[in-house]
TORKOL-4160 file (C-alpha; in steps of 0.2 Angstrom, whole numbers, padded with zeros to 4 digits, m for minus):
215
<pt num="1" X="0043" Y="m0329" Z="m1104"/>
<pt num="2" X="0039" Y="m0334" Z="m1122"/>
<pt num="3" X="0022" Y="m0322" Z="m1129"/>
<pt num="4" X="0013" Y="m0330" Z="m1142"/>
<pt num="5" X="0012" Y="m0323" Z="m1160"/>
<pt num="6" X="0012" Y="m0337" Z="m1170"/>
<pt num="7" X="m0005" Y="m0345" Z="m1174"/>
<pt num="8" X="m0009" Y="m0361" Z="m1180"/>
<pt num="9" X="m0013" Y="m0358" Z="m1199"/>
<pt num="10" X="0006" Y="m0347" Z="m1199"/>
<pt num="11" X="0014" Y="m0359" Z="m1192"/>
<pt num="12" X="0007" Y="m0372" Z="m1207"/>
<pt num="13" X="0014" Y="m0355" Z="m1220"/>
<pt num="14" X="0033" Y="m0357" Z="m1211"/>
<pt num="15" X="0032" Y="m0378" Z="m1210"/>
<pt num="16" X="0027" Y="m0376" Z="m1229"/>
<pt num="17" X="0041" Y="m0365" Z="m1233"/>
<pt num="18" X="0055" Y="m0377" Z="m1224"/>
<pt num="19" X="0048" Y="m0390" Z="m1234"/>
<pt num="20" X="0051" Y="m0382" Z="m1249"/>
<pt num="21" X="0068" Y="m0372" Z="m1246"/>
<pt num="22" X="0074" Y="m0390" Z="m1241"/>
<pt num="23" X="0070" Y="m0399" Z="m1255"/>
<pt num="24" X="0076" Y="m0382" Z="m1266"/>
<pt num="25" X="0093" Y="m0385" Z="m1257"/>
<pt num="26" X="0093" Y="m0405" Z="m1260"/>
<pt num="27" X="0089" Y="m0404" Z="m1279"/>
<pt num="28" X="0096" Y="m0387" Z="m1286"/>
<pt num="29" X="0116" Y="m0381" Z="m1284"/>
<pt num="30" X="0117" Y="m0364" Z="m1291"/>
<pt num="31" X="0121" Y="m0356" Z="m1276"/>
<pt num="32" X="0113" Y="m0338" Z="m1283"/>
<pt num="33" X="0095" Y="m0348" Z="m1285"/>
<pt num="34" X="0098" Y="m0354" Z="m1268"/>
<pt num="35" X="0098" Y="m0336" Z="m1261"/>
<pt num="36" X="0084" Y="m0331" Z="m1271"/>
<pt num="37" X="0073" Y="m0345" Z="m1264"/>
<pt num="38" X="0078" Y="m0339" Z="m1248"/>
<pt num="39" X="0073" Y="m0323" Z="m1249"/>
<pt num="40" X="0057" Y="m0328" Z="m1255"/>
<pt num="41" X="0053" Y="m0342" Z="m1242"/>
<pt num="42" X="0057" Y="m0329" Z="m1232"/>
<pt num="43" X="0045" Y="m0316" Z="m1238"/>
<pt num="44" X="0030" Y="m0326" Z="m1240"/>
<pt num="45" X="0033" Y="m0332" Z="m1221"/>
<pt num="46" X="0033" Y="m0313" Z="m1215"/>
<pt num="47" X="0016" Y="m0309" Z="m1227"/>
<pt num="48" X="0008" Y="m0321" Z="m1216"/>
<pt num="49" X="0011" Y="m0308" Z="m1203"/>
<pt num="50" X="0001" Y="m0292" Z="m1203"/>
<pt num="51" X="0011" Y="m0285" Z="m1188"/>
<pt num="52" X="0028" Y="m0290" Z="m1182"/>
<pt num="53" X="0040" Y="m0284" Z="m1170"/>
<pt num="54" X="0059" Y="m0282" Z="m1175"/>
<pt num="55" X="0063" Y="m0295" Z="m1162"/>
<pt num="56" X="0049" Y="m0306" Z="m1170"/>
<pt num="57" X="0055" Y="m0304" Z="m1189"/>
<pt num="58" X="0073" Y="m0310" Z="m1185"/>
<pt num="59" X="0067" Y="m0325" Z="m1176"/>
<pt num="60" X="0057" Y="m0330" Z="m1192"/>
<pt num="61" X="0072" Y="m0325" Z="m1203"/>
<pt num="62" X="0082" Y="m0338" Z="m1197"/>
<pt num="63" X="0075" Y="m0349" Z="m1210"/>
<pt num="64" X="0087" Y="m0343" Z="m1221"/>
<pt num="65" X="0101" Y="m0348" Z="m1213"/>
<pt num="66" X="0097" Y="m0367" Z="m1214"/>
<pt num="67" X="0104" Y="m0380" Z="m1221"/>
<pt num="68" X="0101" Y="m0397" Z="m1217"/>
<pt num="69" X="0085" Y="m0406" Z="m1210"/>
<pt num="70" X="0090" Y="m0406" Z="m1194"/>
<pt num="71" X="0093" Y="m0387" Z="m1195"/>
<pt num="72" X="0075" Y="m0385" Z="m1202"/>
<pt num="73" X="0067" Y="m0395" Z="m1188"/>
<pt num="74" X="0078" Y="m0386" Z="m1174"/>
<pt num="75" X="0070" Y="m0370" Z="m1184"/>
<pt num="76" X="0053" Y="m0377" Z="m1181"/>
<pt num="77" X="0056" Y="m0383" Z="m1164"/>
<pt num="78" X="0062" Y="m0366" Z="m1156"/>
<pt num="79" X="0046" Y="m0359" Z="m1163"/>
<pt num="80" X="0033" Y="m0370" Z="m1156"/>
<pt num="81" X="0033" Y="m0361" Z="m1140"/>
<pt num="82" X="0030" Y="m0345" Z="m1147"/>
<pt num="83" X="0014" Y="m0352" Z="m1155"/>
<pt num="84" X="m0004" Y="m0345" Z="m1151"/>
<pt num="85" X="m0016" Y="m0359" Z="m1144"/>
<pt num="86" X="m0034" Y="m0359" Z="m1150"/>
<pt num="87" X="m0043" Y="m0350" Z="m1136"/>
<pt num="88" X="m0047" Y="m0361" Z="m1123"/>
<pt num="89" X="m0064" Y="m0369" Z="m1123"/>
<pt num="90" X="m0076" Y="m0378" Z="m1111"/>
<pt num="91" X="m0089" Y="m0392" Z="m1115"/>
<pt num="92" X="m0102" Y="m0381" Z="m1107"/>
<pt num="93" X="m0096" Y="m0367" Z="m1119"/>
<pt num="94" X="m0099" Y="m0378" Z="m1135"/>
<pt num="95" X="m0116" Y="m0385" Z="m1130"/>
<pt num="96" X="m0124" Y="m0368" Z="m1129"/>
<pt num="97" X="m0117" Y="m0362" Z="m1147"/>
<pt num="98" X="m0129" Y="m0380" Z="m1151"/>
<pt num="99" X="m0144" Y="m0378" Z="m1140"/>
<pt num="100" X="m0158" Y="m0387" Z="m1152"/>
<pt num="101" X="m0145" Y="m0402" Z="m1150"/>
<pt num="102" X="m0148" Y="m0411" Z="m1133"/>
<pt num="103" X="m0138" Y="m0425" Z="m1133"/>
<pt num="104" X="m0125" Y="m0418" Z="m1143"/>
<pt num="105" X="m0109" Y="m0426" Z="m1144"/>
<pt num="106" X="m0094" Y="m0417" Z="m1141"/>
<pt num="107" X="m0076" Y="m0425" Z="m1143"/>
<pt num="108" X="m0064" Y="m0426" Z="m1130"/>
<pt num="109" X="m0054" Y="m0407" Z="m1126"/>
<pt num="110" X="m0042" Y="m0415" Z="m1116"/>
<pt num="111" X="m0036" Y="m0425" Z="m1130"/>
<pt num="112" X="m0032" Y="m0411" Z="m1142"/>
<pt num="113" X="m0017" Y="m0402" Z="m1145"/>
<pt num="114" X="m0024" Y="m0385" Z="m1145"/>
<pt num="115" X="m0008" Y="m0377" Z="m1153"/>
<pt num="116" X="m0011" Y="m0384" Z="m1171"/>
<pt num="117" X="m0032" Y="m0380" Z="m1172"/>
<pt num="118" X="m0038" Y="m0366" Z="m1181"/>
<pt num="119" X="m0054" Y="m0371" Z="m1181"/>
<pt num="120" X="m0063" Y="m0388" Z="m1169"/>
<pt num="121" X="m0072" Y="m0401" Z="m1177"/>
<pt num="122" X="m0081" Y="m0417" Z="m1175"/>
<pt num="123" X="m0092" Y="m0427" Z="m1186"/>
<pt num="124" X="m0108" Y="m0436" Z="m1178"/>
<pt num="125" X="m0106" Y="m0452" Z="m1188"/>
<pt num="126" X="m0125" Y="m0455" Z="m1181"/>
<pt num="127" X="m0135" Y="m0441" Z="m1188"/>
<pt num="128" X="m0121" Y="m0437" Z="m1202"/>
<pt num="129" X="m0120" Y="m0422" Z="m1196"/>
<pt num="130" X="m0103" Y="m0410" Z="m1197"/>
<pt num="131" X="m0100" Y="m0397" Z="m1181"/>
<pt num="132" X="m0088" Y="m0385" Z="m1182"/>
<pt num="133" X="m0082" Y="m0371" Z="m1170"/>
<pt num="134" X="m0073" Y="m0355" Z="m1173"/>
<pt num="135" X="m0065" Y="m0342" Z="m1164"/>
<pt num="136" X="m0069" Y="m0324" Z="m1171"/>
<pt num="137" X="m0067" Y="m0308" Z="m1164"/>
<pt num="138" X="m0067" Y="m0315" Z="m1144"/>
<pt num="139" X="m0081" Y="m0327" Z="m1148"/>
<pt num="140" X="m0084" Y="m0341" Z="m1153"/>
<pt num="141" X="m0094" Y="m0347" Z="m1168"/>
<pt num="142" X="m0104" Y="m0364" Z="m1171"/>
<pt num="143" X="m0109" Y="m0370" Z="m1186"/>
<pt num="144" X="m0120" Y="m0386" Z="m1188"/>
<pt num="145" X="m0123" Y="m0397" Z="m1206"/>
<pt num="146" X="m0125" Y="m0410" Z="m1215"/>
<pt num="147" X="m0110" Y="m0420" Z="m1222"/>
<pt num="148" X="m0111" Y="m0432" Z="m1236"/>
<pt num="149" X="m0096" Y="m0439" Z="m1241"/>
<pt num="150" X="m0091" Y="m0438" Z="m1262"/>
<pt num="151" X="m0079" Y="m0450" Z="m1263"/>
<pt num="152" X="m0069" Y="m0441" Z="m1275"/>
<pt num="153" X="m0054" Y="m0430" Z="m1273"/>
<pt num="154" X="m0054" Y="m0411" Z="m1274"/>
<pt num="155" X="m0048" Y="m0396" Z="m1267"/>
<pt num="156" X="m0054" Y="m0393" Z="m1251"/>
<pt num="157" X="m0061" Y="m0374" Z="m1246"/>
<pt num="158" X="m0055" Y="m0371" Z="m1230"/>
<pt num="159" X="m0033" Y="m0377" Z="m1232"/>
<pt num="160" X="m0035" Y="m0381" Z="m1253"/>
<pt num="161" X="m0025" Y="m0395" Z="m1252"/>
<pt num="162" X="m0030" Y="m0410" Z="m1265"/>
<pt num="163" X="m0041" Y="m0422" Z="m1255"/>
<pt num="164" X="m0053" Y="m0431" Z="m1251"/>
<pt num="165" X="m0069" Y="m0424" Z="m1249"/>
<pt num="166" X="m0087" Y="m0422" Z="m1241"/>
<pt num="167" X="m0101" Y="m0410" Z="m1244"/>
<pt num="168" X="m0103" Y="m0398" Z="m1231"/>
<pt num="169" X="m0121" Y="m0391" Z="m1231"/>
<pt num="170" X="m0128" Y="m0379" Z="m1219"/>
<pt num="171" X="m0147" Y="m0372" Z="m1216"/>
<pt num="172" X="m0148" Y="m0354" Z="m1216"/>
<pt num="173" X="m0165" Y="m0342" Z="m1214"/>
<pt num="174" X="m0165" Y="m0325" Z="m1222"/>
<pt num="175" X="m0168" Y="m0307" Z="m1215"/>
<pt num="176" X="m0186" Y="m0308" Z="m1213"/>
<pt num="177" X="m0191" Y="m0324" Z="m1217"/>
<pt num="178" X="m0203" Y="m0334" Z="m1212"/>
<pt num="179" X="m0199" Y="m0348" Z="m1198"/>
<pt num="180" X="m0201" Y="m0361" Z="m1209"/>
<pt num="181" X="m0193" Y="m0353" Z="m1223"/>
<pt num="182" X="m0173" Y="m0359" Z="m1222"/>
<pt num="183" X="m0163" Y="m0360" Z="m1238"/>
<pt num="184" X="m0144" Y="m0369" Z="m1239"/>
<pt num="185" X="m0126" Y="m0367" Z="m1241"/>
<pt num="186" X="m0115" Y="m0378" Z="m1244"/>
<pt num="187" X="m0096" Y="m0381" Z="m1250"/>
<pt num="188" X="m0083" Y="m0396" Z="m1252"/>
<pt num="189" X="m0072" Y="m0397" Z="m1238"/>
<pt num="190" X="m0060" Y="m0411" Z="m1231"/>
<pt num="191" X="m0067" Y="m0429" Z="m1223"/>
<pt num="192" X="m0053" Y="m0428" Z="m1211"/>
<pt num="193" X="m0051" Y="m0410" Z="m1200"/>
<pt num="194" X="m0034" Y="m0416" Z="m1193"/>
<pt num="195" X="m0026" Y="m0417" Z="m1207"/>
<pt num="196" X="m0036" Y="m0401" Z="m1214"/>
<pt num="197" X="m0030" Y="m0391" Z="m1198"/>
<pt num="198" X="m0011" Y="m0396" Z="m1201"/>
<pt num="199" X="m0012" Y="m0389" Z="m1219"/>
<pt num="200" X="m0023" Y="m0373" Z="m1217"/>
<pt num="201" X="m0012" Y="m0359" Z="m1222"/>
<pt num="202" X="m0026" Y="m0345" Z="m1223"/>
<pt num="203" X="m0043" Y="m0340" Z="m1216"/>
<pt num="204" X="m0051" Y="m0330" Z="m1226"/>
<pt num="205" X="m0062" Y="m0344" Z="m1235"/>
<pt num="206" X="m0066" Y="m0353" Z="m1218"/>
<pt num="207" X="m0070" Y="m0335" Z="m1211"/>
<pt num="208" X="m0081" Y="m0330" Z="m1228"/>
<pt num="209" X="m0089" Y="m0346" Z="m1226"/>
<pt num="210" X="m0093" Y="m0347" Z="m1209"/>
<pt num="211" X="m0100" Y="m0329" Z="m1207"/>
<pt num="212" X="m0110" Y="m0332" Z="m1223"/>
<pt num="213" X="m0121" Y="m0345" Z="m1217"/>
<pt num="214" X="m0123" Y="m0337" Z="m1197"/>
<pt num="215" X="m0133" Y="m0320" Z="m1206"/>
């Protein structure tokens, strides 16, 4: 049986580097370049990795051996079951992490592709309102805020791809405040999580971000 290493924002570092190396092998002939963008691609997929086993490295390490599209997408496809689903989640689960919100929307779980989500989200297009949920260190996270839409292009915090985005703007309260005493946090991310989830190479801003405004 298959065990899972392979989580979704890796995944998006080795998808990124097939693209590349294929259109590296399309476009240059010098056959030494070639081998050096190998070794790279290769390289940059195993640095997403903080621990892999010997077994692990030389299934990732097939990526140099491809040649064609149709080898890249075999590449990709004999990986997909070695992939690490987001942890599974109930409705119950996501409408404790929102307990002020009663009649709170959540979208359907059945519907998702767990396999590709680093992090659930949904928009309530009634209160303009962006929820997001994230798994971290065997819990789960919720964060709840405003979204206004800029219409205007830009580089998104969580996957930094050049794309459309809203303004994400969450209430926090400092140590020892005051109840009524809340300041905010805010920062640019994608209109469109789907797209933001298949291009999300590393967590480290998402993380930064979503422990920042839950102190």
């Amino acid at each position: 049986m298959s065990t899972p290493f392979i989580r979704n924002h890796q995944y998006n570092v080795i998808k990124k580097q097939t693209e590349f190396l294929l259109n590296t092998l399309r476009t240059v002939a010098d056959r030494s370049v070639l081998e050096t963008v190998r070794y790279r691609s290769a390289t940059i997929i195993m640095e997403a990795f903080p621990d892999l086993t010997e077994q692990q490295q030389q299934m990732l390490k097939q990526i140099t051996t491809c040649e064609t599209a149709y080898d890249f997408q075999r590449y990709l496809s004999a990986l997909e079951p070695y992939m690490e689903s987001y942890p599974t989640i109930t409705v119950k689960q996501i409408q404790k992490l929102f307990p002020k919100n009663k009649k709170l929307k959540v979208p359907d779980l059945s519907s998702i592709d767990f396999r590709y989500v680093t992090y659930l989200s949904w928009i309530d297009i009634a209160s303009n309102k962006l929820f997001i949920v994230y798994p971290f260190k065997g819990q789960f996270l919720g964060l709840e805020g405003r979204i206004t839409p800029t219409h205007k292009k830009g580089y998104c915090l969580f996957c930094n791809r050049h794309q459309e985005l809203a303004f994400f703007s969450v209430k926090t309260k400092p140590a020892n405040a005051s109840p009524d005493n809340y300041s905010a946090i805010g920062q640019y991310v994608c209109m469109e999580n789907h797209g933001c989830n298949q291009s999300i190479t590393d967590t480290e801003s998402l993380e930064k971000f979503v422990l920042s405004v839950r102190k």
